[in-house]
C-alpha distance (Angstrom), angle and dihedral (degrees) to the residues before:
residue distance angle dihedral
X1 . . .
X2 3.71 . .
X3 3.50 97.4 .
X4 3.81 84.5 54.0
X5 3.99 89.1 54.6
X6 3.65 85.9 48.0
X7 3.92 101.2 60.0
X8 3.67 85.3 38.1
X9 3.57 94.7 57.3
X10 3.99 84.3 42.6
X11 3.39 96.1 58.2
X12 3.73 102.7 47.3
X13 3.93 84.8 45.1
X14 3.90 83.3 61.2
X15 3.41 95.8 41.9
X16 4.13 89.7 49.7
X17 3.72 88.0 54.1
X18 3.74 93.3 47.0
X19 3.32 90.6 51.5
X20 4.21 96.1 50.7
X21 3.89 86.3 47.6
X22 3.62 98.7 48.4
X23 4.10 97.3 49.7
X24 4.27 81.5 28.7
X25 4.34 91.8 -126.0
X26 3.89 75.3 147.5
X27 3.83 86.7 62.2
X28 4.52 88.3 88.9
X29 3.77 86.8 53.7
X30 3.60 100.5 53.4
X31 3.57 91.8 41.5
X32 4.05 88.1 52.0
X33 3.54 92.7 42.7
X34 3.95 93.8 54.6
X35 3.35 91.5 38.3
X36 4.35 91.8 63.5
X37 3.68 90.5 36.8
X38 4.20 94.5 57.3
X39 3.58 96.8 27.3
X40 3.51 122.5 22.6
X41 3.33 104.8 167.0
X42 4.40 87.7 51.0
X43 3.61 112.9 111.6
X44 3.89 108.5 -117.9
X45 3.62 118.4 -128.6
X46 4.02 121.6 -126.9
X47 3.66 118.4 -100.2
X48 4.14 89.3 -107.5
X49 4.16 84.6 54.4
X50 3.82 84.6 50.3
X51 3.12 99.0 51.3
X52 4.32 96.2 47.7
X53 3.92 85.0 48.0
X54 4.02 88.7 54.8
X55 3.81 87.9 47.1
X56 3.07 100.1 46.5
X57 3.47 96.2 48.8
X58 3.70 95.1 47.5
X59 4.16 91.4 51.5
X60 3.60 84.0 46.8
X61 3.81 94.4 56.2
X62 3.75 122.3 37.9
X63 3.72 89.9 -159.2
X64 3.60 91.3 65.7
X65 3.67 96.8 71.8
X66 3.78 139.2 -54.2
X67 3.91 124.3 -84.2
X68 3.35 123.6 179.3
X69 3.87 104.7 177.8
């Protein structure tokens, strides 16, 4: 029975990090985890500030991704 529970639990961990990748949620955590590895002592911006930055950025640059509205 456990080992049931495990794979279960297994599988909807994968599916949870499939998920994050595939709509790139994960994006703020990779940013925040470079961010303490290069520059410690940098101030890390809230996920809302992350999120303008990336927005910004993409509006900026039409290479960065398509947005229509």
């Amino acid at each position: 029975m456990r080992s049931a529970l495990n794979r279960a639990a297994r599988a909807v961990g994968g599916v949870r990090w499939y998920v994050r990748e595939l709509t790139d949620e994960s994006a703020y955590d990779r940013y925040v985890a470079h961010v303490r590895t290069a520059r410690p002592d940098a101030d890390v911006p809230s996920r809302r500030e992350f999120e303008r930055m990336r927005t910004d950025r993409q509006e900026e640059d039409p290479r960065q991704g398509f947005r229509c509205c």
